[in-house]
VOGU-3710 file (C-alpha; in Angstrom, 3 decimals, decimal comma):
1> xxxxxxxxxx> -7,595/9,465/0,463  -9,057/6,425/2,151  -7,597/6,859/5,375  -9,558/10,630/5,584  -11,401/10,533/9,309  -10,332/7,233/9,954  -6,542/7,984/10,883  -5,528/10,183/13,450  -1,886/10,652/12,130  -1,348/13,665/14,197
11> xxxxxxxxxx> -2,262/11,994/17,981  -0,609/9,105/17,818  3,147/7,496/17,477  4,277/7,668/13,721  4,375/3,413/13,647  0,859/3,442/14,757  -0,397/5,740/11,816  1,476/3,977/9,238  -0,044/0,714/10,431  -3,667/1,733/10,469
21> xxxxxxxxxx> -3,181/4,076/6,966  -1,492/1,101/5,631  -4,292/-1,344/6,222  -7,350/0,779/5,324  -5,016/1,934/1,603  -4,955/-2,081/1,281  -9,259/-2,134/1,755  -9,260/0,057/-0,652  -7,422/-0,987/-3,216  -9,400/-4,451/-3,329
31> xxxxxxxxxx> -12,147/-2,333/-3,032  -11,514/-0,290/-6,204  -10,570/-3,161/-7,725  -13,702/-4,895/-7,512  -15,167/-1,716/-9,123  -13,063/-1,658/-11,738  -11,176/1,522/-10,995  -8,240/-0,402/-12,027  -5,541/2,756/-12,078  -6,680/4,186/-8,460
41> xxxxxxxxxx> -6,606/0,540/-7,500  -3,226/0,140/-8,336  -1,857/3,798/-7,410  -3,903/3,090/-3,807  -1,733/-0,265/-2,992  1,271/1,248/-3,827  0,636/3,988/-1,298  -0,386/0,823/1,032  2,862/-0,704/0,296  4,897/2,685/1,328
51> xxxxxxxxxx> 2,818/2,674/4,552  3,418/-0,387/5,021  7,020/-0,893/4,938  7,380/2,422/6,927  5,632/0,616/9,512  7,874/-1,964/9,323  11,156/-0,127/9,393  9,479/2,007/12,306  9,108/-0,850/14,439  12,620/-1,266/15,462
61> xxxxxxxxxx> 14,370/1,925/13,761  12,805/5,131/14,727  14,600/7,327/12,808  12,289/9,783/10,675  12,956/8,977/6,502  11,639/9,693/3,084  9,373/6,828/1,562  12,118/5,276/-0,784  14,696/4,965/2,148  12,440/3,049/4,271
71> xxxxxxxxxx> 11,487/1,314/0,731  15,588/0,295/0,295  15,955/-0,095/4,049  13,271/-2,970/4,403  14,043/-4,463/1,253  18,137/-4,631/2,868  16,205/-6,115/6,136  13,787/-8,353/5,038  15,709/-10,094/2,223  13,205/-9,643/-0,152
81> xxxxxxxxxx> 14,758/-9,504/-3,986  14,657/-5,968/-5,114  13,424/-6,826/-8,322  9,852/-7,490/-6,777  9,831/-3,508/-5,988  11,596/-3,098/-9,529  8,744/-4,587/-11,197  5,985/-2,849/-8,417  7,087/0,563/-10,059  7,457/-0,400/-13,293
91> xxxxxxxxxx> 3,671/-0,965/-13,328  3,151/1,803/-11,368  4,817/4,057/-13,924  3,237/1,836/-16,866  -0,443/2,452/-15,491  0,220/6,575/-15,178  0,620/6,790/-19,089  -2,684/4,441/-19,779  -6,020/6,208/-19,479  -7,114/5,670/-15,897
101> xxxxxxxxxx> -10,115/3,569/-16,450  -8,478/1,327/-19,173  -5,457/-0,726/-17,338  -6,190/-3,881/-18,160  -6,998/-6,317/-15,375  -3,997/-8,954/-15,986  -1,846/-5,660/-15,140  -4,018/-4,676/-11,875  -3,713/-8,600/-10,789  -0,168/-9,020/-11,467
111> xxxxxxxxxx> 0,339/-5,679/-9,330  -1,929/-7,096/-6,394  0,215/-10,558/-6,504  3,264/-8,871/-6,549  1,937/-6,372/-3,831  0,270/-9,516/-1,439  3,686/-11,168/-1,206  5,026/-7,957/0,237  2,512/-7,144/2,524  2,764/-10,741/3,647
121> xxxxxxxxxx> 6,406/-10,610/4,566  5,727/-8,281/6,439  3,245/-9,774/8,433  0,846/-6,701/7,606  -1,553/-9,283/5,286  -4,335/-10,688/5,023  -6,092/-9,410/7,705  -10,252/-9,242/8,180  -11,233/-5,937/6,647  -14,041/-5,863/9,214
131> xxxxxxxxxx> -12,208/-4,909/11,836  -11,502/-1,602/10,602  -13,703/1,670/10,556  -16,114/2,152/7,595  -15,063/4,438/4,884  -15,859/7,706/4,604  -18,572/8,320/2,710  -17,869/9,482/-0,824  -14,196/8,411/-1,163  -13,600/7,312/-4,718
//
C-alpha cells in the first residue's frame, strides 16, 4: 500500500483522497518498475488508474460508487474508447496467471503507455514526483 501514512482518507473530502492516493499509486508504480517488480508494478497503476478516475468523476458528480461505475462513467464522459480499459484489464488479468517476478517488460511498458494516456486525459499526469511525501519506509 503506497499511500500507507501518506493519505489521510478518513479527514478529508473523498475527491481529495482519491487525488493524493492516485498520484503517490502512480510513484510507485514507476518506482517498482524501475526495480523490476514488474507484476506489483502493473497491479499498483491499475489501482492508480481506479483512483484516478474516481477523482475525476468526483469532481463534478458526488455521488458515492463502486470502482467500475466510476470506471464506465468517465470513460461515457471523457470520450475515451473503451477498448483502451478493455485492453488495461486484459493485461491486468494476463499478468495475475504469470509468476509475479517474470512479466516480461514489453507487457509492463505496453500497460504504462496505455495507463499514461489515461492519466493524461485526465489531467492527473505527469506531474513532479517531488512534490509528494516520501514513502514509507519498507513498502514493497
Amino acid at each position: 500500500m503506497p499511500h500507507f501514512r501518506i493519505v489521510d482518507e478518513e479527514n478529508q473530502p473523498e475527491v481529495n483522497a482519491a487525488f493524493d492516493r492516485a498520484r503517490v499509486h502512480i510513484r510507485s508504480a514507476y518506482r517498482r518498475r524501475e526495480e523490476g517488480k514488474n507484476y506489483h508494478a502493473i497491479a499498483t497503476m491499475y489501482d492508480a488508474i481506479e483512483y484516478g478516475l474516481r477523482w475525476y468523476i468526483l469532481s463534478f458528480d458526488k455521488t458515492p460508487a463502486e470502482d467500475r461505475y466510476y470506471i464506465e462513467k468517465a470513460f461515457t464522459h471523457t470520450g475515451l474508447d473503451k477498448k483502451l480499459i478493455d485492453r488495461i484489464i486484459e493485461i491486468m488479468d494476463d499478468a495475475m496467471d504469470i509468476d509475479e517476478e517474470k512479466v516480461p517488460l514489453p507487457i509492463v511498458n505496453e500497460f504504462f503507455e496505455l495507463s499514461e494516456r489515461i492519466l493524461t486525459h485526465i489531467n492527473l499526469y505527469p506531474f513532479d514526483f517531488s512534490v509528494l511525501p516520501d514513502e514509507f519506509p519498507g513498502i514493497y
